[in-house]
C-alpha positions in Angstrom: -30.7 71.9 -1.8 -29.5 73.0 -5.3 -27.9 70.7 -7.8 -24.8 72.8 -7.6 -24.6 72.2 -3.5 -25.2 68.1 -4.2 -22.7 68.5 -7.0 -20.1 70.2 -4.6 -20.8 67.6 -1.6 -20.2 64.9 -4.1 -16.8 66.4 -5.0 -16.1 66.5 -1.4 -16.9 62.9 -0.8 -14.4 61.6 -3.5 -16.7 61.3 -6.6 -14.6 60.8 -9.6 -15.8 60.8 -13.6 -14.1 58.6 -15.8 -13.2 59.7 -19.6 -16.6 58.7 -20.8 -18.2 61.1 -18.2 -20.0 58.5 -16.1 -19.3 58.9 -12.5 -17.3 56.0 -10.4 -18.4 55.5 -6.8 -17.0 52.8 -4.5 -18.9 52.4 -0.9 -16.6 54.6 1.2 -17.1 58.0 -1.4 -21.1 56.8 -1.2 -21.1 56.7 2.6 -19.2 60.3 2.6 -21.5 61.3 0.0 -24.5 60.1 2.1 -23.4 61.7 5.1 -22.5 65.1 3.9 -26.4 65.7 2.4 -27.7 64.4 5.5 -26.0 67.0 7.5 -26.6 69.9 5.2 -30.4 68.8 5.4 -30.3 68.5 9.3 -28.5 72.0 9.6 -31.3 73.2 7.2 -34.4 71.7 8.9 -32.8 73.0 12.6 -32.8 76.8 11.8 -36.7 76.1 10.3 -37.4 74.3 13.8 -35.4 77.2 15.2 -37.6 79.4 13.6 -41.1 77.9 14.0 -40.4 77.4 17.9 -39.5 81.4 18.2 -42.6 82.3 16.3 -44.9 79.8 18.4 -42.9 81.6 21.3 -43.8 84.9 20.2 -47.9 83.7 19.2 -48.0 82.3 22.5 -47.3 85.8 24.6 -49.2 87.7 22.4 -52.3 84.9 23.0 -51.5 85.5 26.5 -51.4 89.0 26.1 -55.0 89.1 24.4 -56.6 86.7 26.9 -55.3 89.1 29.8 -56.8 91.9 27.9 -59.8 90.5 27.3 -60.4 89.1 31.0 -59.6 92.4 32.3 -62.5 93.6 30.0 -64.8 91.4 31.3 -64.0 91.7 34.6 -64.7 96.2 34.2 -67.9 94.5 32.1 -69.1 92.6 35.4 -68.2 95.5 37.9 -69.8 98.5 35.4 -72.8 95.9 35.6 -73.1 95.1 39.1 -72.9 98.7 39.9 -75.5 99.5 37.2 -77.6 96.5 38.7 -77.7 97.9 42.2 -78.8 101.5 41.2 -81.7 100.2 39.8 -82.8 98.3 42.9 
């Protein structure tokens, strides 16, 4: 999150600055405050959860695609063998 973003929340939770330029926060602009970067952070973390279960998804098929391919390899392996075995008897 960027200092401008926290900045903006804070402005939306009611945070005031006095004429010396330090802020003023009573319990209720805190709380707003509070709650406004914890949704911004949970919004942010679901599309990355979003996106990690979609690429575990797609790493998944394609494991199960190469395991396929490589059983069906083995299997032509054991066939080409067996065939190869019973010539030579």
């Amino acid at each position: 999150m960027t200092q401008d973003e926290i900045i903006e929340m804070a402005k939306q939770a009611g945070y005031s600055v006095d004429t010396f330029g330090f802020g003023i926060w009573d319990s209720a602009e805190f709380n707003r405050f509070a709650k406004l970067v914890v949704e911004a952070e949970r919004k942010k973390l679901e599309g990355q959860i979003e996106t990690l279960g979609a690429m575990y998804e797609l790493a998944s098929k394609q494991r199960d695609a190469l395991m396929d391919e490589q059983r069906a390899q083995v299997a032509a392996w054991r066939v080409e063998h067996a065939i190869n075995k019973a010539k030579n008897t």
